[in-house]
Structures are given as C-alpha cells and as structure tokens.
KOLGU-89024 format. One record per residue (C-alpha): residue in one letter; x, y, z. Coordinates in steps of 0.001 Angstrom, whole numbers, plus 524288, in hexadecimal, padded with zeros to 5 digits. Layout:
<pts>
+------+-------+-------+-------+
! baza !     u !     v !     w !
+------+-------+-------+-------+
!    A !     X !     Y !     Z !
...
+------+-------+-------+-------+
</pts>
This chain:
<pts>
+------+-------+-------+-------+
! baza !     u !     v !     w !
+------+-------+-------+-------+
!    X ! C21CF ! 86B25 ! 71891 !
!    X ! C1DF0 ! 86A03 ! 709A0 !
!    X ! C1A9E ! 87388 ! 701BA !
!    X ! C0DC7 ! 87247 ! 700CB !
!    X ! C0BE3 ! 87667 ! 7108A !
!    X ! C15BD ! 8800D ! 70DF1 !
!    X ! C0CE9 ! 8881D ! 703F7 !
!    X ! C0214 ! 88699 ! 70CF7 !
!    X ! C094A ! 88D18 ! 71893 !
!    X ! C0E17 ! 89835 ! 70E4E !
!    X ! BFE37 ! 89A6E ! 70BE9 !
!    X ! BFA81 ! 89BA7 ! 71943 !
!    X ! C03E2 ! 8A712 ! 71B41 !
!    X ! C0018 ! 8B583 ! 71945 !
!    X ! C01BB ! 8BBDB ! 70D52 !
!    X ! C0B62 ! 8C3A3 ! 713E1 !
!    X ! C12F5 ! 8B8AF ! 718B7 !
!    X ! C1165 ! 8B1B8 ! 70905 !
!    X ! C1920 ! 8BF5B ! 70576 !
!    X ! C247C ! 8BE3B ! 70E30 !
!    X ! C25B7 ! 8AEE6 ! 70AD4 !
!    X ! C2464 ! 8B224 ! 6FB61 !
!    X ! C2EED ! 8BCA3 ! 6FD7D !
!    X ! C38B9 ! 8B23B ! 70582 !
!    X ! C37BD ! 8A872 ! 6FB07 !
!    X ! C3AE1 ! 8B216 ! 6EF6B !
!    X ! C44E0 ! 8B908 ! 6F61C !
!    X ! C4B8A ! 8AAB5 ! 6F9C8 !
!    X ! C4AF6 ! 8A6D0 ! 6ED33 !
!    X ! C4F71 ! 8B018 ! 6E5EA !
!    X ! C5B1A ! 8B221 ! 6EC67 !
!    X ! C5DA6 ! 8A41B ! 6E9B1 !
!    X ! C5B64 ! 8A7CD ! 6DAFF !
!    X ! C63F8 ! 8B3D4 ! 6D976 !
!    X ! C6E55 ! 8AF04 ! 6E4C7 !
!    X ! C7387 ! 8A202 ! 6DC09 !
!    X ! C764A ! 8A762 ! 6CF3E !
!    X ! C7F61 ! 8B0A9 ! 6D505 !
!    X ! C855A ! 8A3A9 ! 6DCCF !
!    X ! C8541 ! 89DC1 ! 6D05D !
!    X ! C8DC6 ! 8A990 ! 6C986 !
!    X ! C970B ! 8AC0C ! 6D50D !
!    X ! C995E ! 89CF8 ! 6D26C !
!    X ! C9D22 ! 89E03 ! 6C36F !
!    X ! CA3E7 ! 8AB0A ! 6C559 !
!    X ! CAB8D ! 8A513 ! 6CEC0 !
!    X ! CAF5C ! 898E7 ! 6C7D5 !
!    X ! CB0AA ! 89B71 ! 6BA06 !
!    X ! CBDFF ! 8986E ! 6B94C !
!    X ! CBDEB ! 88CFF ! 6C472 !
!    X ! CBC6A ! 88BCC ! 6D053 !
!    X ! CC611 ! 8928A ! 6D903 !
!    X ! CC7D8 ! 89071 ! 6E91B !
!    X ! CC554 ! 89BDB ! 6F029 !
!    X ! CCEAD ! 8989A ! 6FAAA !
!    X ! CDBD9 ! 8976B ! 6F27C !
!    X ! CD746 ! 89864 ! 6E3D3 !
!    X ! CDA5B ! 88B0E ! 6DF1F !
!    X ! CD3FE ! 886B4 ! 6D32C !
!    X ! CD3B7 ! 87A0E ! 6D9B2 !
!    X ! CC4D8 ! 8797E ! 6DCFF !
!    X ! CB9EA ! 86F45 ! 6DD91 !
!    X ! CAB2B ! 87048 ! 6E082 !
!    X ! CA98A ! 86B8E ! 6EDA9 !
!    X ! C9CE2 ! 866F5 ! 6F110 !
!    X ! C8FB8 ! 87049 ! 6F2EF !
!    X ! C8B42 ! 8790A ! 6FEB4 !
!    X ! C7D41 ! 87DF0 ! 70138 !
!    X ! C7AA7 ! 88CC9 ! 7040F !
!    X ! C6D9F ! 89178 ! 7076B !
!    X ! C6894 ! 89C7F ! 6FDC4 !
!    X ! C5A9C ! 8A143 ! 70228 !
!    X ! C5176 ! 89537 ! 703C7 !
!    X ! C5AEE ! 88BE4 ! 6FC33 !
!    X ! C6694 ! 88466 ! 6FEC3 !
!    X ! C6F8C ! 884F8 ! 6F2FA !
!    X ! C7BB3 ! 87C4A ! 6EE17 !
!    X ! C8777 ! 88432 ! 6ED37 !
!    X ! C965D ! 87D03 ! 6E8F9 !
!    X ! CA056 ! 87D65 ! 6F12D !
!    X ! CAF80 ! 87B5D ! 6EC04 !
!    X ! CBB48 ! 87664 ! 6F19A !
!    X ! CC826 ! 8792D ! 6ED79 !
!    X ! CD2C1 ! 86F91 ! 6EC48 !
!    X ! CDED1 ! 875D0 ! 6EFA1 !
!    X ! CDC6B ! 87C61 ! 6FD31 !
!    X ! CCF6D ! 872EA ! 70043 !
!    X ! CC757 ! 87E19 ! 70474 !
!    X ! CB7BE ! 87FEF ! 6FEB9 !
!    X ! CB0DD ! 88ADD ! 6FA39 !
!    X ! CA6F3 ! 88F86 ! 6F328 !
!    X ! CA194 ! 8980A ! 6E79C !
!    X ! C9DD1 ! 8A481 ! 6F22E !
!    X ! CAB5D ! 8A1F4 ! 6FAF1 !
!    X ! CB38D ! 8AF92 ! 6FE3C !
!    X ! CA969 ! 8B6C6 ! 6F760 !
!    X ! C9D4F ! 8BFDB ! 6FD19 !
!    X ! C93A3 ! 8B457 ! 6FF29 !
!    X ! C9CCD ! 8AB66 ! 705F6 !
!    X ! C9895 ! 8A6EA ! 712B2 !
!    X ! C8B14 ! 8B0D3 ! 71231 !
!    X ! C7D97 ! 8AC37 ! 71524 !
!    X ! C71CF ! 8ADCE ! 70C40 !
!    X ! C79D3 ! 8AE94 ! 6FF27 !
!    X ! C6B2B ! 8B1B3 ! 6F85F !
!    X ! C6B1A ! 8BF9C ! 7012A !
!    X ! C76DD ! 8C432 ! 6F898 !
!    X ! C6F55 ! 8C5DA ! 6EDE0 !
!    X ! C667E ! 8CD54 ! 6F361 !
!    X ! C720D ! 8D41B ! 6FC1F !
!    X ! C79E3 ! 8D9F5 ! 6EF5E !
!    X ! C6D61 ! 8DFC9 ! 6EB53 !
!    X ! C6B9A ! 8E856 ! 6F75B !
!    X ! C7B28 ! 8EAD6 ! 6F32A !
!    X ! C7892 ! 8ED1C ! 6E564 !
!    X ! C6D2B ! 8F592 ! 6E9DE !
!    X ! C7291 ! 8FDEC ! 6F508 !
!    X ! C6B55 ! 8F9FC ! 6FFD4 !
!    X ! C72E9 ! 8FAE8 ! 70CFE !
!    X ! C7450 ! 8F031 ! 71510 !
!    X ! C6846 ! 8EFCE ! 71DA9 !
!    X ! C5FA4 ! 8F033 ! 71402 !
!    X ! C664B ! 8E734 ! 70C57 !
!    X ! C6426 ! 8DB3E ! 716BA !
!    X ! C56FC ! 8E106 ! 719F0 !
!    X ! C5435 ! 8DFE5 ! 7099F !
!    X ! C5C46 ! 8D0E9 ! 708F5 !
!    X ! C562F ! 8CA6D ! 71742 !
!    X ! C5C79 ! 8C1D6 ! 7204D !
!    X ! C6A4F ! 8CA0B ! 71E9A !
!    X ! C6D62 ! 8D362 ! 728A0 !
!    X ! C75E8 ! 8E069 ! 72470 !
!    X ! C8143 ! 8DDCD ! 72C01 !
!    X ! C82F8 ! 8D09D ! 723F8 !
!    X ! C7F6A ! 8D760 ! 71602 !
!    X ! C8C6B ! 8E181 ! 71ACC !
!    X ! C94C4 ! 8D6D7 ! 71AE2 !
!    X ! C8D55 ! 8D17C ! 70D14 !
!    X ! C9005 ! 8DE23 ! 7076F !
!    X ! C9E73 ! 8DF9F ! 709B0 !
!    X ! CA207 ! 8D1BF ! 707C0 !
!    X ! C9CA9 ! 8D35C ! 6F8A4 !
!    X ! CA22F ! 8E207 ! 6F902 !
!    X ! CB042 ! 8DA61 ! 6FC59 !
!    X ! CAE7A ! 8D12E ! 6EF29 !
!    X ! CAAB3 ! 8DE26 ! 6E6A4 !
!    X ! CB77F ! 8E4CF ! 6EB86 !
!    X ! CBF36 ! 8DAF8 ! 6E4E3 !
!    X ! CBA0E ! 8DF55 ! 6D73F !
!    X ! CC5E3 ! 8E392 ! 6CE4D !
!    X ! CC90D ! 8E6DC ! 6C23B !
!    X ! CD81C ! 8E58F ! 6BCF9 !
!    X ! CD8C7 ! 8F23C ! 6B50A !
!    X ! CD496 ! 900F7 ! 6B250 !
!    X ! CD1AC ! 90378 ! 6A539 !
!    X ! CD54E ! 9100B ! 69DB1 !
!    X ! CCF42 ! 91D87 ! 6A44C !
!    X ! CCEDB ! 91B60 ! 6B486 !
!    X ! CC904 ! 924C1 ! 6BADC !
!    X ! CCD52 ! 925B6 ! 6CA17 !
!    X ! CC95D ! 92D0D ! 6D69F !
!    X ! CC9B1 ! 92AE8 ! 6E4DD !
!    X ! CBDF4 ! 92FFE ! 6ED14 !
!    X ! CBC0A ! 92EE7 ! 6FBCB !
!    X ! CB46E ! 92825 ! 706FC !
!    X ! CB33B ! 92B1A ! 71509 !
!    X ! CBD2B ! 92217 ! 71DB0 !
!    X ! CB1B4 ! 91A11 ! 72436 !
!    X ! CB25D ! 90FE1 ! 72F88 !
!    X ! CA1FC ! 90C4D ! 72F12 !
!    X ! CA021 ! 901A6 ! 73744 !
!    X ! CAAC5 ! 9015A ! 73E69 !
!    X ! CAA53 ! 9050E ! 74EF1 !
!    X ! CB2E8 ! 90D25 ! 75648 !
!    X ! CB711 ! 91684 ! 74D93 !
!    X ! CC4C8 ! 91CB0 ! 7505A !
!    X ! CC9E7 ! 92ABF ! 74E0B !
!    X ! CBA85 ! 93007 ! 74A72 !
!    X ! CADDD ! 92F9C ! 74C99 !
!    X ! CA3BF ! 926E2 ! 744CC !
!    X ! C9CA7 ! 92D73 ! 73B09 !
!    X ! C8FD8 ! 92BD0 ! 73524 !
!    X ! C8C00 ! 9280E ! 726BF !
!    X ! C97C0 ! 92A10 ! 72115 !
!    X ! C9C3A ! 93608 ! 72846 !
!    X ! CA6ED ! 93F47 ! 722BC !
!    X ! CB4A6 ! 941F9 ! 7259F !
!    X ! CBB39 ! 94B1C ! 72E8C !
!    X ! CC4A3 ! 95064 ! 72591 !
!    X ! CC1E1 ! 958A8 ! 71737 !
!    X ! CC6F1 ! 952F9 ! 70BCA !
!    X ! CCEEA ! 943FC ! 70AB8 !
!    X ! CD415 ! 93E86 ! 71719 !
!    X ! CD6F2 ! 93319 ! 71D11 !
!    X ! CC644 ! 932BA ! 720E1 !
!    X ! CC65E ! 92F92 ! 711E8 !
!    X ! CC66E ! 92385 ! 70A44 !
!    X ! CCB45 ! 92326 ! 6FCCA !
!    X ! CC5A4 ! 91C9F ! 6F22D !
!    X ! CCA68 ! 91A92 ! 6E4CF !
!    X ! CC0DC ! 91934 ! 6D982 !
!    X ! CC9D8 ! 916A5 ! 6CAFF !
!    X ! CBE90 ! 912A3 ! 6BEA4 !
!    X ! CC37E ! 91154 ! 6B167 !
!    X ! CB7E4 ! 9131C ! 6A516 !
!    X ! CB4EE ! 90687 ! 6A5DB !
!    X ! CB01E ! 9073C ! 6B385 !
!    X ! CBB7D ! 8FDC6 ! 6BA38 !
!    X ! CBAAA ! 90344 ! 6C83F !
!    X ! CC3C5 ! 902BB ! 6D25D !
!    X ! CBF1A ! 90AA6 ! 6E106 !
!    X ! CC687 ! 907A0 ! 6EBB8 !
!    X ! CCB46 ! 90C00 ! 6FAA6 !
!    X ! CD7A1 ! 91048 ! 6F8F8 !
!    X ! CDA50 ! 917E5 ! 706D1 !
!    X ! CD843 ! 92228 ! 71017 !
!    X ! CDA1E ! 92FB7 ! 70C90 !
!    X ! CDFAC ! 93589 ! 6FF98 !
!    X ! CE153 ! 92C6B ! 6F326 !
!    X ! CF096 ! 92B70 ! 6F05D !
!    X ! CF85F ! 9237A ! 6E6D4 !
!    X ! CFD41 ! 91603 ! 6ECA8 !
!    X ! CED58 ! 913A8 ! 6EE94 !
!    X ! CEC35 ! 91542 ! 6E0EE !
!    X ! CF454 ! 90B32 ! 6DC25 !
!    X ! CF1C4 ! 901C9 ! 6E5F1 !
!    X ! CE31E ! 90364 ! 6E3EA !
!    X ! CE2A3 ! 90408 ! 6D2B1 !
!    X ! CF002 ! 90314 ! 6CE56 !
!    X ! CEF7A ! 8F5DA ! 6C939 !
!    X ! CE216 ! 8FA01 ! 6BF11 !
!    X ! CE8B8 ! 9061B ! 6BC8E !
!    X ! CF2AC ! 9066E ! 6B0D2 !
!    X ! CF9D7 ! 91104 ! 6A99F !
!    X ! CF07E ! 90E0C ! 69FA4 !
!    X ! CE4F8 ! 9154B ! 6A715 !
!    X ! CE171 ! 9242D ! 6A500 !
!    X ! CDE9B ! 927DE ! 6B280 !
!    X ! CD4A2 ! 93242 ! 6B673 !
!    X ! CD4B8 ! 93836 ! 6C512 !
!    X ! CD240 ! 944E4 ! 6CCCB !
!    X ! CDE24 ! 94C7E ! 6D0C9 !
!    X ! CE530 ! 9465B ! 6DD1E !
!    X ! CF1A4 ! 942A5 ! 6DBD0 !
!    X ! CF1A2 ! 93503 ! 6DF59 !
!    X ! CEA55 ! 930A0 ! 6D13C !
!    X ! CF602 ! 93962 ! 6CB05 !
!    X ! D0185 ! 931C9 ! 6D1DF !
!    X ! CFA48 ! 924F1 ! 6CF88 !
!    X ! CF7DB ! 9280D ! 6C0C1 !
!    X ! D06BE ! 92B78 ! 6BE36 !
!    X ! D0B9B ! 91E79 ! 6C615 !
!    X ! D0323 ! 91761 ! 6BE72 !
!    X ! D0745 ! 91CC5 ! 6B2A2 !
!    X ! CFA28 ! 92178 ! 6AE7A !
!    X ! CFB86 ! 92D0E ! 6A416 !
!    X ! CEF3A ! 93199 ! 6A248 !
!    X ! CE8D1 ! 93595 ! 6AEBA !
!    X ! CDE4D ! 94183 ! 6B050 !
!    X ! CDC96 ! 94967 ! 6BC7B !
!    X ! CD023 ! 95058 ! 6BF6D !
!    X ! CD0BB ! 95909 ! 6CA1C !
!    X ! CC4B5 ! 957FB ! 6D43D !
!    X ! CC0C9 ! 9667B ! 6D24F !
!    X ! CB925 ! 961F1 ! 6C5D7 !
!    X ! CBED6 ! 96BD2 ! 6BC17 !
!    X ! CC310 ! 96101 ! 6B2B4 !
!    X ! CBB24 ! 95476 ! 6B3CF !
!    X ! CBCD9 ! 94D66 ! 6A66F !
!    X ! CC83D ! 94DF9 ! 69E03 !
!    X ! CC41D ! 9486B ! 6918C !
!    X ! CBEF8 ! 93965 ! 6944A !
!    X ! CC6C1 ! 93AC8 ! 6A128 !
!    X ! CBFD2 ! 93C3A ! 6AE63 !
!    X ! CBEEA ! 937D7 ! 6BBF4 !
!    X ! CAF24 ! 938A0 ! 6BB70 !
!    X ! CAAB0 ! 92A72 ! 6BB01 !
!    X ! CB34C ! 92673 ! 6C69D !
!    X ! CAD43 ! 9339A ! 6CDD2 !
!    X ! C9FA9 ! 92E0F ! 6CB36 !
!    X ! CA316 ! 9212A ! 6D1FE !
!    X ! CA77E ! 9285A ! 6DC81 !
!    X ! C9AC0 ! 93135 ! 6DE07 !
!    X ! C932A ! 9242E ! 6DB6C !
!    X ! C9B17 ! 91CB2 ! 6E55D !
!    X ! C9A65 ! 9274E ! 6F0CB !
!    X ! C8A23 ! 927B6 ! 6EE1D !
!    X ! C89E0 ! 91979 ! 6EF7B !
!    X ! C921F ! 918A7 ! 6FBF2 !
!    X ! C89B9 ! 922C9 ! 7041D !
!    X ! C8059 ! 919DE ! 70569 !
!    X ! C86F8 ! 91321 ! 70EF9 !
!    X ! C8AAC ! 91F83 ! 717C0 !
!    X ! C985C ! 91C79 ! 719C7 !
!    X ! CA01F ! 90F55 ! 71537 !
!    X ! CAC37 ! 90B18 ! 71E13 !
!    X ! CB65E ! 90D16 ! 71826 !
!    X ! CBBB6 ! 8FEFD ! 71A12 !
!    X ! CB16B ! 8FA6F ! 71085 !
!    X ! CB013 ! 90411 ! 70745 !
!    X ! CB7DE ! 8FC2F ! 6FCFE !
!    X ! CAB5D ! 8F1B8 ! 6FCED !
!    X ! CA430 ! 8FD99 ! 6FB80 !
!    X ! CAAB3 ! 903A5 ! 6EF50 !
!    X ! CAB9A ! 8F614 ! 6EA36 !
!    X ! C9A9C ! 8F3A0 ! 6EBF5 !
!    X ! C9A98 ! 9025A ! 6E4E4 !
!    X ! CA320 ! 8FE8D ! 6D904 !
!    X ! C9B5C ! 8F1BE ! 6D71B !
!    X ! C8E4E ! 8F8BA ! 6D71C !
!    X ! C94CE ! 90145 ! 6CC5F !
!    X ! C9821 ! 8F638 ! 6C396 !
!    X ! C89F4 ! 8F18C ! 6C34A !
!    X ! C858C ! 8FEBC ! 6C35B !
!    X ! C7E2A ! 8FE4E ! 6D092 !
!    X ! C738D ! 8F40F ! 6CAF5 !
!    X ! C6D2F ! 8EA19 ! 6D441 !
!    X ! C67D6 ! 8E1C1 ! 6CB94 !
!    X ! C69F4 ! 8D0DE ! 6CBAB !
!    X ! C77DE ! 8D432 ! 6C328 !
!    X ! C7DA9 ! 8DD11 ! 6CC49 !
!    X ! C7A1F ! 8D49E ! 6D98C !
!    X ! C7E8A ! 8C7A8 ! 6D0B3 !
!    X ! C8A80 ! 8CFF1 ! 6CC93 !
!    X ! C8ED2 ! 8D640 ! 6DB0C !
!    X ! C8EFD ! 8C9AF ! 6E351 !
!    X ! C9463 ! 8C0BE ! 6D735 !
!    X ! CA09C ! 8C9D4 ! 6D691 !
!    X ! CA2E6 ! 8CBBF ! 6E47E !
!    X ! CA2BD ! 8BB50 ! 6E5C9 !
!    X ! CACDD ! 8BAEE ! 6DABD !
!    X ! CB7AB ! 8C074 ! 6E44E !
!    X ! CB9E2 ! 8B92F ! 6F18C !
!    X ! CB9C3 ! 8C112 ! 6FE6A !
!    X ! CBD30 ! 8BC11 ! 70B3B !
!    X ! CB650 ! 8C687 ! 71236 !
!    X ! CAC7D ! 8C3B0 ! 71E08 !
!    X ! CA502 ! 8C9C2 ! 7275D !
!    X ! CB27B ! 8CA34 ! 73225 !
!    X ! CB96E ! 8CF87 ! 72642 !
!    X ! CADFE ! 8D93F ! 721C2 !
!    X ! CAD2E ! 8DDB8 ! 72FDC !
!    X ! CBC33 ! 8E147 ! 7323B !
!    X ! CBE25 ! 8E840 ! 7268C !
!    X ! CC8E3 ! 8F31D ! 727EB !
!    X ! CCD63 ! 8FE06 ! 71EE4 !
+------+-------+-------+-------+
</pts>
C-alpha cells in the first residue's frame, strides 16, 4: 500500500480513532528517541578503556558482526562482539538489566514510574503492553545492578546507627510457625527479637552511604566489621547512640574519638558532633518504605539500595535521573533471572 492510500484511510476514520492513532505514533517514536542515547552511553561507559569479554574478562575482543532488535516501530542495528580467547559473543546489554528483555523502549518509560513512585500496576497500566508481574522481575533485576554501588572509603566524621524492620516472608505460601499477616503486620514480642531485621545505616559529611542487612535480632560486633570494616579506618571520628556493639567496634578499630548519645535525647549534639543526619535518613527511609505495606525481607537489600539511589539524585524524575539510574545499573553485570528472582532466600 503507498502512502498516498494510506493517508486516505487515516481520513476516513473518526476523529476519535485520528486521536488514538496520533497518540501510537508519538508514543512509538519517542521512545525510539529517548531509548538510543542511553544505548549509546551504556556503550561508551562501558568501553572507554576497551573492550572487555563479559564471560572471562579478556581484553582480547573484536566486533563481531551486527544484530537487529526491534525498538517501537523500528528495527535498529546493534554490534555484537566476540572474544578471542574463550570464542564466546556478547553484546553491549549482556549480564546487565536489559539482557534478554523485550521492548527495550518500555524501560524508559518503566524507570519513570520507578523514579516517580508508582506501584507496579499502575506502572504497566501507565507503560502498555507490559503486564505487572513482568515489570517485578524489571524492577529487581535493575535493583540487583544498583546494589553493587560502592565506594572504597569513609571520610572524616561517620555517623552510624542501626534501625529495624519487621522479619517479612511476602509472597511466599505456607507459612510455618505463624500466621500470615496483613500489610505489614507487627510482631508478637515488645522490643528487638528475632521478628526483627537489622539494618545498618553509617554516612560520613560528605554523604558516602553505606545501609545494609546485617541480621536478625540485636546488632553485635563481628556484623560490624564484616559489613564496614574495610571503609572504616582509625582515622574516622565515629558518632553513634549508646549500645555497646559501636563501643567494642570503635576500640578494635582503633578509633579514638568516638561520641555516644544516649537515645533518651538529653544530649543530642556535642559541638559539630551528632548522629542527626543519619537519623533523618532513617525517618526518610521508613516513610518511603510504607508505601509498600510490608517488603520481604529477602529483598529488602534491593529495596534499601532503590532508596539510597533516589537520595543521590535527590528524588528527581527528570530525563538525568532516568538516563542516570538504568546507565549505572548496566555498568555492573548481573546474572540474575526470573528462576533466580523467584527463589530468592534470606
């Protein structure tokens, strides 16, 4: 059919009909138009220093032909690379979020439902043509990249305290030794049991985060050092409440200079020292998580992970941020898929 009879059939539709066409065609383009810059970045992020395999990291690497992967309306060229020392191919998006997905132009559109808090059936009802249970397993394969973010060290004042989620097993059928509860639910026994998860949070001034799982039940030493100890250094003036395990850890470590504040709020700032900005990401994170009445525990990692990335771009959804979350979480490889998602354990 040419052209010609095509804009003739458009005209004998109904206005309504026009609409809904008009609105196909820009939403299929566009996401043609935002979807390959980011391609085009994971690509030069990637390989700024050479091309590396992602199967045994040889430097050994040559482009290895093209392969064609349909993006909205449009078939588009992508390069494929082959490396020479264990003969295997891949490509720029292998072991990383988009490998092996459909519709790479929804992700766009999918990290800003992310970026703006939307849950997940409104997210496919908002993107089209996804349904929720596939956006799940979207949303924790990226979550899996962002929980490889690092930094090497803490920087002068840390400020470090643990705070506590309800042990959770959403999801999951035939629940042993209690009875399911509902939206979250609350535990049978007062105070910190074994029904409680910890959760470190440790910020220095310049904002370098580190939250973390570290167990069930009271916070004690060994987790400590397993968890920080190698961005810890005597170095560091530590600042924490009063339980003992931050005072055995701090005189281990050799740290000298290490305030206590007791939790009955008598004396909360000594001087420039204070545990305040790491209790404000703790009120900020335990807002944020309600939302999704309960989080199993066995993902709640991904989950503090999503939280600390919207706090490094400030919780904007603007073209940066979505550019910025699924660029980073393609620059470290994953091998996780939907078997793997599915069997999670804690």
């Amino acid at each position: 059919m040419r052209l010609s009879e095509i804009i003739k059939e458009i005209q004998k539709l109904k206005p309504v009909e026009q609409h809904r066409l008009k609105e196909f065609f820009i939403t299929s383009l566009s996401s043609l138009s935002a979807s390959e810059p980011v391609f085009q970045e994971i690509n030069e992020r990637k390989n700024k220093e050479g091309y590396t395999c992602t199967h045994c990291n040889s430097k050994q690497v040559v482009r290895f032909g093209k392969y064609m992967v349909k993006v909205g309306l449009k078939e588009v060229e992508r390069q494929r690379y082959r490396c020479k020392d264990c003969k295997k191919t891949f490509t720029d998006v292998t072991n990383t979020p988009l490998y092996r997905t459909h519709k790479p132009d929804k992700w766009i559109e999918f990290i800003k439902c992310m970026l703006e808090g939307y849950s997940l059936r409104k997210s496919a009802e908002l993107i089209g043509g996804v349904h929720y249970v596939t956006l799940f397993y979207w949303r924790h394969k990226i979550l899996a990249a962002l929980n490889q973010m690092d930094f090497d060290k803490f920087s002068g004042i840390v400020e470090m305290d643990e705070t506590y989620f309800l042990y959770s097993e959403k999801g999951k059928r035939n629940i042993k030794d209690r009875k399911p509860r509902k939206r979250g639910g609350s535990s049978r026994f007062r105070g910190i049991s074994r029904e409680q998860i910890c959760v470190l949070i440790a910020r220095d001034r310049q904002k370098s985060t580190f939250s973390g799982v570290l167990g069930r039940g009271r916070l004690v030493k060994s987790q400590l050092e397993e968890a920080i100890g190698s961005k810890m250094s005597p170095d560091n003036k530590l600042c924490t409440d009063a339980w003992r395990a931050f005072s055995t850890y701090a005189k281990s470590k050799g740290i000298k200079e290490h305030y206590r504040f007791k939790s009955d709020g008598v004396e909360r700032v000594r001087g420039i020292y204070h545990i305040q900005n790491v209790n404000n990401y703790h009120s900020r994170l335990k807002g944020w998580i309600q939302r999704f009445n309960g989080v199993a525990t066995k993902y709640l990692d991904h989950y503090l992970s999503w939280f600390q990335f919207l706090d490094i771009i400030k919780h904007r959804s603007d073209s940066g941020s979505i550019s910025k979350m699924i660029v980073e979480s393609c620059l470290f490889p994953i091998n996780e898929t939907y078997q793997s998602l599915r069997t999670y354990e804690y």
